[in-house]
Backbone as numpy.savetxt, mean C-alpha at the origin, in Angstrom:
# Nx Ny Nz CAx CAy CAz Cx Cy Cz
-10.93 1.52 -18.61 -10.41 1.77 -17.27 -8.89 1.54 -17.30
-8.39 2.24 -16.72 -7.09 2.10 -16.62 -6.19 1.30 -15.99
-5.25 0.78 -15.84 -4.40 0.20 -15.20 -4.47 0.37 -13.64
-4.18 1.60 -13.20 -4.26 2.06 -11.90 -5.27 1.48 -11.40
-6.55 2.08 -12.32 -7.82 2.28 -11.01 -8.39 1.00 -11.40
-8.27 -0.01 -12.55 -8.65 -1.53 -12.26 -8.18 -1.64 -11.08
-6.55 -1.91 -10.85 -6.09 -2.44 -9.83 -6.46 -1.95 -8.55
-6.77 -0.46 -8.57 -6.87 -0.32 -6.78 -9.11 -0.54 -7.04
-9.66 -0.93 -7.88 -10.75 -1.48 -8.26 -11.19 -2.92 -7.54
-9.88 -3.47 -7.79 -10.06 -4.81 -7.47 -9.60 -4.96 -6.17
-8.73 -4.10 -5.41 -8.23 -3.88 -4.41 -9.42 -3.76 -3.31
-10.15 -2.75 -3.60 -11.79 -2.41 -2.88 -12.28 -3.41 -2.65
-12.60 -4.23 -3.64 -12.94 -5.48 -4.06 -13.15 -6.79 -3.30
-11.88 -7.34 -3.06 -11.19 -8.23 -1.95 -11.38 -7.65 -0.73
-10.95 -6.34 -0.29 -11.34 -5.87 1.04 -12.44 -6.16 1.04
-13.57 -5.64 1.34 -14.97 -5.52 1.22 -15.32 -6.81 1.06
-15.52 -8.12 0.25 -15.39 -9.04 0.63 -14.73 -10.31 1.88
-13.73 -9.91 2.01 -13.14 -9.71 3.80 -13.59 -9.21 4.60
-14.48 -8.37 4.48 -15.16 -8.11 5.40 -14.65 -6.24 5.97
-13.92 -5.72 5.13 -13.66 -4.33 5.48 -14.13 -3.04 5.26
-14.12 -1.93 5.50 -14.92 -1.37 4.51 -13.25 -0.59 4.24
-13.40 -0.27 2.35 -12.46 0.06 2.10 -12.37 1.54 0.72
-11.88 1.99 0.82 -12.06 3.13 -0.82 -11.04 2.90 -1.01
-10.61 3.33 -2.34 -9.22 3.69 -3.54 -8.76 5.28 -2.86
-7.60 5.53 -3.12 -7.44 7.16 -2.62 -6.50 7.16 -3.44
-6.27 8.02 -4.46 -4.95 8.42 -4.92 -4.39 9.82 -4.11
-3.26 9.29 -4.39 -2.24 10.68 -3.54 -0.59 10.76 -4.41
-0.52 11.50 -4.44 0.46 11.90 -5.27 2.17 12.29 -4.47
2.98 11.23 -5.05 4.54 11.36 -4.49 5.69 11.68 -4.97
7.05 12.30 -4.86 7.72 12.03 -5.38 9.19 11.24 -5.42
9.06 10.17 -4.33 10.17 9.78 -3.73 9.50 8.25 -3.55
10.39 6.99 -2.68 9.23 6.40 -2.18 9.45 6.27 -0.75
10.03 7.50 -0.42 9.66 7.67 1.73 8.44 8.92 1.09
8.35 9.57 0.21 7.18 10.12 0.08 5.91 9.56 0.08
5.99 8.21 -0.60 5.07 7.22 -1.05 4.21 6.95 0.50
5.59 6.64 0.56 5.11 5.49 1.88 4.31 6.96 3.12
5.51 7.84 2.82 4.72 8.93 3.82 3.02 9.55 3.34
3.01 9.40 2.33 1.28 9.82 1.80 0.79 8.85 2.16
0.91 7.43 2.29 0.41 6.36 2.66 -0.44 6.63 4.23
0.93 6.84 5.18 0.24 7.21 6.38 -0.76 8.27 6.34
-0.36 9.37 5.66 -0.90 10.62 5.73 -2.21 10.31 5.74
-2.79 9.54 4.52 -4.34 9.44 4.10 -5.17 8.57 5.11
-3.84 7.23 5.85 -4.52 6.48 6.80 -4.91 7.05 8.17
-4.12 8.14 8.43 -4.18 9.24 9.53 -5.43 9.74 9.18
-5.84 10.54 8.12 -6.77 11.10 7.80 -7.78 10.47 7.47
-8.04 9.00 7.27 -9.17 8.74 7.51 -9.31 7.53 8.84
-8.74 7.95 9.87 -8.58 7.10 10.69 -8.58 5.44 10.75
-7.55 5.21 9.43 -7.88 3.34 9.26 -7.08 3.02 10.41
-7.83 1.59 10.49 -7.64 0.48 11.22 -6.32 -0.10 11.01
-6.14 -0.39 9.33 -5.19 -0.78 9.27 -4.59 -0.90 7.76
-3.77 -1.13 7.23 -2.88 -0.35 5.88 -2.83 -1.69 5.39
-3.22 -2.24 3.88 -2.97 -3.26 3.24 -1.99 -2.70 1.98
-0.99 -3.35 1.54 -0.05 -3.19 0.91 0.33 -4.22 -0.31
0.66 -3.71 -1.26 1.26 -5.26 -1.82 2.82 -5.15 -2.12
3.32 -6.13 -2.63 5.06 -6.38 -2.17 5.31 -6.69 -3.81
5.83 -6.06 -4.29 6.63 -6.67 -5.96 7.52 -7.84 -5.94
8.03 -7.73 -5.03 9.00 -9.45 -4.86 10.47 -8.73 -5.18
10.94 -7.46 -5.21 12.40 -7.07 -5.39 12.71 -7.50 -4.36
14.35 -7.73 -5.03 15.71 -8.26 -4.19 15.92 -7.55 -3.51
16.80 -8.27 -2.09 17.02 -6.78 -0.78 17.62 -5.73 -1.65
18.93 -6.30 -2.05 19.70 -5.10 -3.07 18.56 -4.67 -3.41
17.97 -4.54 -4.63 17.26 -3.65 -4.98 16.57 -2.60 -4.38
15.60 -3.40 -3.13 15.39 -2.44 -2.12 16.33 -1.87 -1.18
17.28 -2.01 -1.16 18.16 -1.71 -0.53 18.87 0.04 -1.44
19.09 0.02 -2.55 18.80 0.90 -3.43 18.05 1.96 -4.17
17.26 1.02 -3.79 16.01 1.80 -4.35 14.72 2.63 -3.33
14.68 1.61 -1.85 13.82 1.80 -1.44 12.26 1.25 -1.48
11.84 0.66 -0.26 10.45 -0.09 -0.57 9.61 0.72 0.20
8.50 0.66 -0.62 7.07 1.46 0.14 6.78 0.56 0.64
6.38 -0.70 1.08 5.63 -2.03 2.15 7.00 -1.58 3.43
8.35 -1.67 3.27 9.19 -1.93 4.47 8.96 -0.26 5.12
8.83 0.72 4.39 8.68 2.09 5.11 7.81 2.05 5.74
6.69 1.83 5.60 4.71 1.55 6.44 5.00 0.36 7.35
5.86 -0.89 7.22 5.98 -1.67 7.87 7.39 -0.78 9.56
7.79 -0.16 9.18 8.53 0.41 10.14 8.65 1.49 10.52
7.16 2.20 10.12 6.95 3.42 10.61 5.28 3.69 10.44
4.74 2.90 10.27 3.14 3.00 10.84 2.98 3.29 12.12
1.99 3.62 12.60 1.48 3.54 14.21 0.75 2.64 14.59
0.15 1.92 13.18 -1.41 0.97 12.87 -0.50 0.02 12.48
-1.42 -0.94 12.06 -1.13 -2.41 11.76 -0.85 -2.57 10.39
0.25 -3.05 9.59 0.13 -3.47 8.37 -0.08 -4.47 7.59
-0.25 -4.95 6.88 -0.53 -6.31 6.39 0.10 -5.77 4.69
1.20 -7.03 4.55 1.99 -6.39 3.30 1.29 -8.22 2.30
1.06 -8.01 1.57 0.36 -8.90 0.61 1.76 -9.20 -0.56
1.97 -10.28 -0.93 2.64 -10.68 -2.03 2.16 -10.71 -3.59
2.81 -10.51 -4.55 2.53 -10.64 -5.44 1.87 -11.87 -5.88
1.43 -11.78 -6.62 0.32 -12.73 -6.97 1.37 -13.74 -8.15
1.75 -14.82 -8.02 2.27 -15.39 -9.14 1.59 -15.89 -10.34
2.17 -15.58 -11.69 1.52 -15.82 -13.11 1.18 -17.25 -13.52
C-alpha cells in the first residue's frame, strides 16, 4: 500500500472511530488554492458536515509563500473545519 492511501487509510480510520462516517476521495490539483478548492468541491458534492484537515507545522513565511491548503478551507469553507496538527515523532 502506498504512502497516500495508508495515510488517508488511517484517516477513515480515526473518523469512524469518532464516531463519523467518513471515505478517502482522491481529487486531483494543480496549485494549492486548487487543492484547497477540490477540497470544497468534493465536500459540496457529498454534502459533508464538516472538512478534517491536517496542518504540516510550516512557518507563516513559508505559508505565506507558498500557500496553505488548512488556511484556504479555513477561510473559505461554508462548513465547519477542523484543521488537525501534525503528529510529533
Amino acid at each position: 500500500m502506498g504512502r497516500r492511501a495508508r495515510l488517508s487509510a488511517e484517516g477513515v480510520e480515526a473518523a469512524v472511530r469518532a464516531g463519523f462516517e467518513a471515505e478517502a476521495v482522491v481529487a486531483a490539483a494543480d496549485s494549492v488554492a486548487g487543492v484547497w478548492g477540490a477540497v470544497l468541491d468534493v465536500a459540496a458534492e457529498r454534502d459533508a458536515a464538516v472538512i478534517v484537515a491536517g496542518r504540516r507545522g510550516i512557518s507563516r513565511v513559508q505559508s505565506a509563500l507558498m500557500g496553505s491548503v488548512s488556511n484556504g478551507l479555513v477561510n473559505h469553507a461554508p462548513i465547519s473545519v477542523l484543521v488537525v496538527p501534525h503528529a510529533k515523532a
